[in-house]
C-alpha positions as a Markdown table, in Angstrom:
| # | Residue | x | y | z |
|---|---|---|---|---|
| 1 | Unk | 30.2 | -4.0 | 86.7 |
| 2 | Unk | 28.6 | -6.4 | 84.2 |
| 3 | Unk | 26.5 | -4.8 | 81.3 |
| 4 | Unk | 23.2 | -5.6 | 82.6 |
| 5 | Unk | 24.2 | -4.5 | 86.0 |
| 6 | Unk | 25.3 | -0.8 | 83.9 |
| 7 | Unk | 22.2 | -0.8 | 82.1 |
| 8 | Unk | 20.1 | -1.3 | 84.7 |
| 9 | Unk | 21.8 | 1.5 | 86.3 |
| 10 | Unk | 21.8 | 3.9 | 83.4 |
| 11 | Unk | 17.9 | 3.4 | 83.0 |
| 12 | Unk | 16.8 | 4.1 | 86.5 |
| 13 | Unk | 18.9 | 6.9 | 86.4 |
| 14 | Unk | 17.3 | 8.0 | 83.4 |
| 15 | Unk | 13.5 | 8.0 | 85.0 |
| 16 | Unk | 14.5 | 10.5 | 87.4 |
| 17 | Unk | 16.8 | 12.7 | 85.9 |
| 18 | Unk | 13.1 | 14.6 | 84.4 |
| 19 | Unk | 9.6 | 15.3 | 86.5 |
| 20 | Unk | 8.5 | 12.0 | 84.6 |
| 21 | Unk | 9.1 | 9.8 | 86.9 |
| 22 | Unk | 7.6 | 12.0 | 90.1 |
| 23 | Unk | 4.3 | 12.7 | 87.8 |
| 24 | Unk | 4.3 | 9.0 | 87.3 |
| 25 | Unk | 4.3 | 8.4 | 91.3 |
| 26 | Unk | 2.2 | 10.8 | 92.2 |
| 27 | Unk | -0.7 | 10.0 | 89.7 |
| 28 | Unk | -0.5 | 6.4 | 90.7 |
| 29 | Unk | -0.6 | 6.9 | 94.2 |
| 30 | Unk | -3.3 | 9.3 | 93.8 |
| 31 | Unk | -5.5 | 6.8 | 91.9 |
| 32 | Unk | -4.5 | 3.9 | 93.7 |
| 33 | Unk | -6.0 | 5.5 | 97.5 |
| 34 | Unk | -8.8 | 7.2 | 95.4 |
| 35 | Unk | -10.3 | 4.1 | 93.6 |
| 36 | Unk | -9.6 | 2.1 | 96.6 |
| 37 | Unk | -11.4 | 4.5 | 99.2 |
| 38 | Unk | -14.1 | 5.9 | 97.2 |
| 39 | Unk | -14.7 | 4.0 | 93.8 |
| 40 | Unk | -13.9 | 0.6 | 95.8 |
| 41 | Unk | -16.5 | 1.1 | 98.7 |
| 42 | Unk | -13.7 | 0.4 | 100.8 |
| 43 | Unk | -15.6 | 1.5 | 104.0 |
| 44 | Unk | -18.8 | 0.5 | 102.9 |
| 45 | Unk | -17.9 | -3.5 | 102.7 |
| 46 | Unk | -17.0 | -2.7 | 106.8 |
| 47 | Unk | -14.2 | -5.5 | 105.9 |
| 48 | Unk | -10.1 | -5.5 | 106.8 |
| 49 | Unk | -8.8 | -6.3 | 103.7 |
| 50 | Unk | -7.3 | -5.0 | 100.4 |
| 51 | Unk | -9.5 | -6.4 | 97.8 |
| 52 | Unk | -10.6 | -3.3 | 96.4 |
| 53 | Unk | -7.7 | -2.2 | 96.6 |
| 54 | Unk | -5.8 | -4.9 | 94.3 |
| 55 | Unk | -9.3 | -5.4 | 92.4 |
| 56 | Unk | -8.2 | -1.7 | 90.7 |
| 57 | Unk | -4.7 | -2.6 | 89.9 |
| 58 | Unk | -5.5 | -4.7 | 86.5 |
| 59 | Unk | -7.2 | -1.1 | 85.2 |
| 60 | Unk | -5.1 | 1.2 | 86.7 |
| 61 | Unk | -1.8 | -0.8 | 85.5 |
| 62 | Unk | -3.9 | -0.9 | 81.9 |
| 63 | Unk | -2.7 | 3.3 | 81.2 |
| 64 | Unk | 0.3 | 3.6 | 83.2 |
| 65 | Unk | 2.1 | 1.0 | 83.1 |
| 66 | Unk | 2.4 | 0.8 | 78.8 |
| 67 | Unk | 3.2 | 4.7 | 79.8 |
| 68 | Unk | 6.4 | 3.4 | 81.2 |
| 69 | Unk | 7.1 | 1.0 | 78.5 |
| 70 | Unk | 6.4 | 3.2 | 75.9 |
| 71 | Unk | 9.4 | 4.5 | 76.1 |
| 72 | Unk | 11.9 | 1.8 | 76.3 |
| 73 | Unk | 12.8 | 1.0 | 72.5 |
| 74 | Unk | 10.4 | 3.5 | 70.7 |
| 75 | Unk | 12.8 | 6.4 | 72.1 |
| 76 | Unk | 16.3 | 4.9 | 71.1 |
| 77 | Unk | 14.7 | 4.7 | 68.1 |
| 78 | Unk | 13.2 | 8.0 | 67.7 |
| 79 | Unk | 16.5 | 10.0 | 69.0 |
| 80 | Unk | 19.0 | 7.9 | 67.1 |
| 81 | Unk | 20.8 | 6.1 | 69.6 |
| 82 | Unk | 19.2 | 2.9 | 69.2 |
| 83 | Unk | 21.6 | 1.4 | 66.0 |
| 84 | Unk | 24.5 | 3.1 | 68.6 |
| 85 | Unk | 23.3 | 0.1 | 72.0 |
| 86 | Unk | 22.7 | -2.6 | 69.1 |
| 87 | Unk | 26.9 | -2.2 | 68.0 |
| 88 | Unk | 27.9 | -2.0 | 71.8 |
| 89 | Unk | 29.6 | -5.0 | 73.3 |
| 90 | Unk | 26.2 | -5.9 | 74.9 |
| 91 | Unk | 24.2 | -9.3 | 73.9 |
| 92 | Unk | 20.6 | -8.2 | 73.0 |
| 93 | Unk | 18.9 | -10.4 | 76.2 |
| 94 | Unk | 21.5 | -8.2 | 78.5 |
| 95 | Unk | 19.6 | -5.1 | 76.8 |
| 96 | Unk | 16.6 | -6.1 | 76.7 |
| 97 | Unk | 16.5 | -7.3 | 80.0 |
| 98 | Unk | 18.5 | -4.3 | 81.5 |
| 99 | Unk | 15.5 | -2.1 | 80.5 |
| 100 | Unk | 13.1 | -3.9 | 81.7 |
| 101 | Unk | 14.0 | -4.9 | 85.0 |
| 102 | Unk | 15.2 | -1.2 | 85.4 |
| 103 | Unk | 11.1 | -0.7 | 84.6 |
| 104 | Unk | 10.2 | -3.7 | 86.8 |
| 105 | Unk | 12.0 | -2.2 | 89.4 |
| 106 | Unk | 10.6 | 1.8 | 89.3 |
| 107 | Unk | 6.9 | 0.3 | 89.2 |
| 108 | Unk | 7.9 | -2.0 | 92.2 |
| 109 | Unk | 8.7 | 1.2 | 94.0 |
| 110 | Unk | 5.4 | 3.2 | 93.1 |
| 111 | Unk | 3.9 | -0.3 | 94.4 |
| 112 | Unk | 6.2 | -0.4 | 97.9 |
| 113 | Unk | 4.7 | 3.4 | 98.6 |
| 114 | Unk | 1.2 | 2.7 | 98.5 |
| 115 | Unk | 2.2 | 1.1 | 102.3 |
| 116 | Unk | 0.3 | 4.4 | 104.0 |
| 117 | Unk | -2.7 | 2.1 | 102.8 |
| 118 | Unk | -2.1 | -1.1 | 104.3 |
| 119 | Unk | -1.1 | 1.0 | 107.1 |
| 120 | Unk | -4.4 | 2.2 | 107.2 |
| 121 | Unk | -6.1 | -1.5 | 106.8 |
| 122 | Unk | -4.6 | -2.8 | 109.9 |
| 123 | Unk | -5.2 | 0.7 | 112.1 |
| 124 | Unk | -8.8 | -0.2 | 111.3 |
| 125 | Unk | -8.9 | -4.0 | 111.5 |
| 126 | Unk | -7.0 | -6.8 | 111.7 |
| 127 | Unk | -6.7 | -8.3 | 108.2 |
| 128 | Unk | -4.4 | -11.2 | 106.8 |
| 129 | Unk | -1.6 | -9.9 | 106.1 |
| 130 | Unk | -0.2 | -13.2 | 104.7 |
| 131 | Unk | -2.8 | -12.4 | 101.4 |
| 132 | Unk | -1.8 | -8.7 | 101.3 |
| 133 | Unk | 1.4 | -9.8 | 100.7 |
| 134 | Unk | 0.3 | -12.1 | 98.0 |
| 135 | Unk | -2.0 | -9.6 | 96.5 |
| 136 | Unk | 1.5 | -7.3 | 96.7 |
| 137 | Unk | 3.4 | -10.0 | 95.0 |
| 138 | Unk | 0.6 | -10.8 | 92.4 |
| 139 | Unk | 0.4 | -7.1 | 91.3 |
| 140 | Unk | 3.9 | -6.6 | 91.1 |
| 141 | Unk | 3.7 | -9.8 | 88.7 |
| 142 | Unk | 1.1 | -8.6 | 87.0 |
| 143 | Unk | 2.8 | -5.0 | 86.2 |
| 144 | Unk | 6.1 | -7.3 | 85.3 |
| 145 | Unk | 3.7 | -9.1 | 82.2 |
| 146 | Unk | 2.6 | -5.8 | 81.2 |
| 147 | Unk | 6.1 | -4.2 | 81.1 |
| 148 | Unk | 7.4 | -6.9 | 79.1 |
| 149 | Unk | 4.5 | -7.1 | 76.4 |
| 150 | Unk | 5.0 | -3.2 | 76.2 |
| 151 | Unk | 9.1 | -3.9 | 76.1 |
| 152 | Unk | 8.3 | -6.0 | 73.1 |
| 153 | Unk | 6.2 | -4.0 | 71.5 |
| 154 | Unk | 8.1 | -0.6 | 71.7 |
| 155 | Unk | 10.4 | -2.4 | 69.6 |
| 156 | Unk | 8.4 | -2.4 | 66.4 |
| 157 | Unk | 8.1 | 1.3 | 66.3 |
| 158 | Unk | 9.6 | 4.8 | 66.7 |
| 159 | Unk | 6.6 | 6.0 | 68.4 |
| 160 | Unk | 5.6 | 6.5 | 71.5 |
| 161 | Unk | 2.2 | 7.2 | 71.4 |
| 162 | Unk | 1.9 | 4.1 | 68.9 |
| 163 | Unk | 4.1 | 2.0 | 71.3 |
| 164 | Unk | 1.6 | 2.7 | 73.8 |
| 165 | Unk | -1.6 | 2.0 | 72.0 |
| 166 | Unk | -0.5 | -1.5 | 71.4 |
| 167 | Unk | 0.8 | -2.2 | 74.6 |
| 168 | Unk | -2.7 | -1.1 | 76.1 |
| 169 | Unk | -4.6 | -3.1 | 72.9 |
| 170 | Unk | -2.7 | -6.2 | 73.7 |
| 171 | Unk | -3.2 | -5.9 | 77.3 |
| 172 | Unk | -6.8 | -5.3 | 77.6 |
| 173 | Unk | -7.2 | -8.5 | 75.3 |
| 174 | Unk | -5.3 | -10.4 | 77.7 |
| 175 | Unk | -7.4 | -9.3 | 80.7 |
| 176 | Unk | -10.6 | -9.6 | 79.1 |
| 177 | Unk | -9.8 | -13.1 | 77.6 |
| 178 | Unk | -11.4 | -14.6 | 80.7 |
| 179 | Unk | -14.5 | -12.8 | 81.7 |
| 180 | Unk | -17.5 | -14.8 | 81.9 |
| 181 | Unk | -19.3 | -12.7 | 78.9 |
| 182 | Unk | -16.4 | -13.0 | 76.2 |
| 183 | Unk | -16.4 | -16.5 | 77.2 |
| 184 | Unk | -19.7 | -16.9 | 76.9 |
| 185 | Unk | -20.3 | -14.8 | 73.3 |
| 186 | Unk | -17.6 | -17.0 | 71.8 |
| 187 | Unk | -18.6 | -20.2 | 73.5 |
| 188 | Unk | -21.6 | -20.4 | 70.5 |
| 189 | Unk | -18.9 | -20.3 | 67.7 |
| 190 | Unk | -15.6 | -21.7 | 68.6 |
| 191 | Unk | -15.0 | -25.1 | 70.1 |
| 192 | Unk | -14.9 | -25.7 | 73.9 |
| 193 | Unk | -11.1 | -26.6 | 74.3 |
| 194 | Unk | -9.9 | -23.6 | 72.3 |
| 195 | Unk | -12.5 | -20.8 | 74.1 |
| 196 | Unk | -11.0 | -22.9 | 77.3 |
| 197 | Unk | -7.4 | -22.6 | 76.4 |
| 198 | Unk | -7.7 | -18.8 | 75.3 |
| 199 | Unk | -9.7 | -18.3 | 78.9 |
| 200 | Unk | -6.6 | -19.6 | 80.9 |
| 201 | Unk | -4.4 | -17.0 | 79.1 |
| 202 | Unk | -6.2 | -14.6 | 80.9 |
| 203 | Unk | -4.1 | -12.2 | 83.1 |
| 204 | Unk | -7.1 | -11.3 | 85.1 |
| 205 | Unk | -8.0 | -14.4 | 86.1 |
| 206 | Unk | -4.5 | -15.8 | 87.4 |
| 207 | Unk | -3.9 | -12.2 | 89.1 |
| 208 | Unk | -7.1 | -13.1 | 91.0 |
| 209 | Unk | -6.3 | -16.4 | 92.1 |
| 210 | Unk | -2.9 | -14.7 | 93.4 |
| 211 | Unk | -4.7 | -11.6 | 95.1 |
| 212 | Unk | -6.6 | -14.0 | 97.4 |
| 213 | Unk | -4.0 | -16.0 | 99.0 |
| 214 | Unk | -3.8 | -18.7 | 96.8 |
| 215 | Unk | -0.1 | -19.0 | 95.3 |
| 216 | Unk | -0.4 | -22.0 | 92.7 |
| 217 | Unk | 2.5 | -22.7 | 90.9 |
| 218 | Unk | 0.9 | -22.5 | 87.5 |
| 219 | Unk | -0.7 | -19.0 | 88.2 |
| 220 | Unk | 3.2 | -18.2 | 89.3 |
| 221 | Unk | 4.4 | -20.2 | 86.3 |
| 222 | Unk | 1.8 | -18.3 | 84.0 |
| 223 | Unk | 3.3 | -14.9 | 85.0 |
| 224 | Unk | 7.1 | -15.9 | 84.5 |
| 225 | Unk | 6.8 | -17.5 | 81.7 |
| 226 | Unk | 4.7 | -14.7 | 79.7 |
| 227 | Unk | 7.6 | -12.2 | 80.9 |
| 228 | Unk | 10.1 | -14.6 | 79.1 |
| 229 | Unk | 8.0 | -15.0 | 75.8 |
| 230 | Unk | 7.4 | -11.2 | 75.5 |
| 231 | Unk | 10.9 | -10.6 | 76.6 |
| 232 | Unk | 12.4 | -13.1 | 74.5 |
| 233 | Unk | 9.9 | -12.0 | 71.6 |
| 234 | Unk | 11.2 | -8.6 | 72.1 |
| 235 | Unk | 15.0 | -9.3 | 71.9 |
| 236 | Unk | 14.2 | -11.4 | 68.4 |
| 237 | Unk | 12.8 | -8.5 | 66.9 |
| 238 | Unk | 15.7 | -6.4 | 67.8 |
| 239 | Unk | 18.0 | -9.2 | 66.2 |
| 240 | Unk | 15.9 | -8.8 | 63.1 |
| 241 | Unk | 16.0 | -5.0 | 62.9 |
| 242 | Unk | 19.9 | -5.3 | 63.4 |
| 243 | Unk | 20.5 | -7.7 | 60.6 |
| 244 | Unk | 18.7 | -5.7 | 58.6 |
């Protein structure tokens, strides 16, 4: 077994060895049908799809997902073990990635068992099920970029609870970045190009694009390649705090 492959293994096993991980599941599938019933007038727009159900996933994914995160660095920190995995025989990307795909991977299943409500889409209707899949996808992306900024950040602290602020902080910021107000208010004192280039970093935006069938490569490219910055960010910090 390679050492990714063994910490990928150790940190899945770590979600469910407490309640954590069940309270995790069950608030988030909780919210997601609740939102998407009631707070998304899903029966009110009298239409088969899943809009309001992925439109809720940006602001649900906002509190719960840095809540996974949280703890990825800021508790091998706080319990001691953390300058114990940095003089292992592990290279910091194999870490760094090991924990985060094992997060990657637990949110993808809290994801997979929200099926009961595309279930329920196609019992009523007869949607596309070719841009559920691609709102699916999109999310899953979506909740991959937030992992990894939260991943990066969890390394700069011993706290949880301050691990989790700036994950949320950070995220918001990205998903706002391209609504038409903030656009707009800063449209009056910034140049055009850079209020255009800061709009296109915009999570929101490119998870939209995704959620209704439209898989461009740069929207696809956009999501990788933030999970590689943040990621790669994340394991230079780590380098840092170990030559230190």
């Amino acid at each position: 077994m390679s050492p990714l492959q063994a910490i990928v293994r150790r940190e899945l096993r770590s979600y469910f060895v407490t309640p954590v991980a069940y309270v995790f599941l069950v608030i988030f599938l909780a919210l997601a049908g609740i939102l998407t019933f009631y707070a998304g007038d899903f029966y009110e727009r009298r239409q088969a799809d899943l809009q309001p159900f992925f439109a809720m996933h940006p602001w649900l994914y906002l509190i719960l997902v840095p809540a996974v995160s949280m703890r990825l660095w800021a508790e091998e920190a706080k319990a001691g073990t953390l300058e114990l995995l940095l003089t292992l025989p592990v290279r910091l990307w194999q870490a760094m990635l090991g924990k985060f795909l094992a997060a990657w991977l637990f949110v993808g299943l809290a994801l997979a068992l929200t099926f009961p409500i595309w279930l329920t889409v196609n019992y009523l209707g007869h949607p596309d099920n070719g841009v559920i899949l691609a709102g699916y996808l999109g999310s899953w992306l979506m909740a991959g970029a937030f992992l990894a900024i939260g991943a990066c950040l969890s390394t700069v602290t011993q706290s949880q609870v301050v691990a989790f602020i700036l994950s949320a902080l950070v995220c918001v910021l990205l998903l706002l970045a391209g609504q038409a107000q903030v656009v707009d208010f800063f449209q009056e004192a910034l140049p055009r190009r850079l209020v255009n280039a800061v709009a296109h970093l915009s999570l929101l935006r490119h998870f939209e694009a995704i959620a209704r069938g439209v898989l461009d490569v740069r929207d696809l490219a956009y999501f990788v390649l933030s999970i590689v910055a943040w990621l790669s960010a994340g394991a230079l910090l780590l380098d840092l705090r170990r030559s230190r």
